[in-house]
C-alpha positions in Angstrom: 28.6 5.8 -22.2 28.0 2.1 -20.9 28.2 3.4 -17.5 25.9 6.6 -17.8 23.4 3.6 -19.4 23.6 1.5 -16.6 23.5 3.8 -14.2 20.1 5.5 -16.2 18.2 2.2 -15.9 19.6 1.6 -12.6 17.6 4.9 -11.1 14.4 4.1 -13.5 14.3 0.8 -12.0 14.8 1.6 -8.3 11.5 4.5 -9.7 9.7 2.1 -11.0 10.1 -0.6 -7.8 9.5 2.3 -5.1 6.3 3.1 -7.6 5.0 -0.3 -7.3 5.7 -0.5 -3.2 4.1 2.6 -3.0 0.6 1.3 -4.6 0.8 -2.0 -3.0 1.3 0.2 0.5 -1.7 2.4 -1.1 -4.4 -0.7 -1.4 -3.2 -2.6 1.8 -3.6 0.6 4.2 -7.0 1.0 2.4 -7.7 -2.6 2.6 -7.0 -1.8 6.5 -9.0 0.6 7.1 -12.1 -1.0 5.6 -11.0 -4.1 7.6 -10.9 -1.5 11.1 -14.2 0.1 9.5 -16.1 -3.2 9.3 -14.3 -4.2 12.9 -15.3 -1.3 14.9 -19.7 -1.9 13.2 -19.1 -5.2 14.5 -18.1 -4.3 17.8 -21.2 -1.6 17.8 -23.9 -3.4 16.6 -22.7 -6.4 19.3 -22.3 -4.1 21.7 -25.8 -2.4 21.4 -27.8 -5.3 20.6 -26.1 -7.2 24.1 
């Protein structure tokens, strides 16, 4: 019984860990694209207004 337990938490841990890389992965890959967004205007409006 103690083992089934451990192992149960075990596996809803490791879920809820891969859950929260998975958001944090979600927010920085939009974080860098709004970062590439904003780069690549930059390099537009520079490059026009030169």
């Amino acid at each position: 019984m103690n083992k089934k337990g451990d192992l149960a938490w075990e596996y809803i841990v490791a879920i809820i860990l891969s859950l929260i890389v998975i958001i944090l992965i979600v927010i920085f890959s939009t974080q860098v694209k709004g970062f590439v967004v904003q780069g690549i205007e930059y390099f537009k409006t520079t490059i026009l207004g030169m």
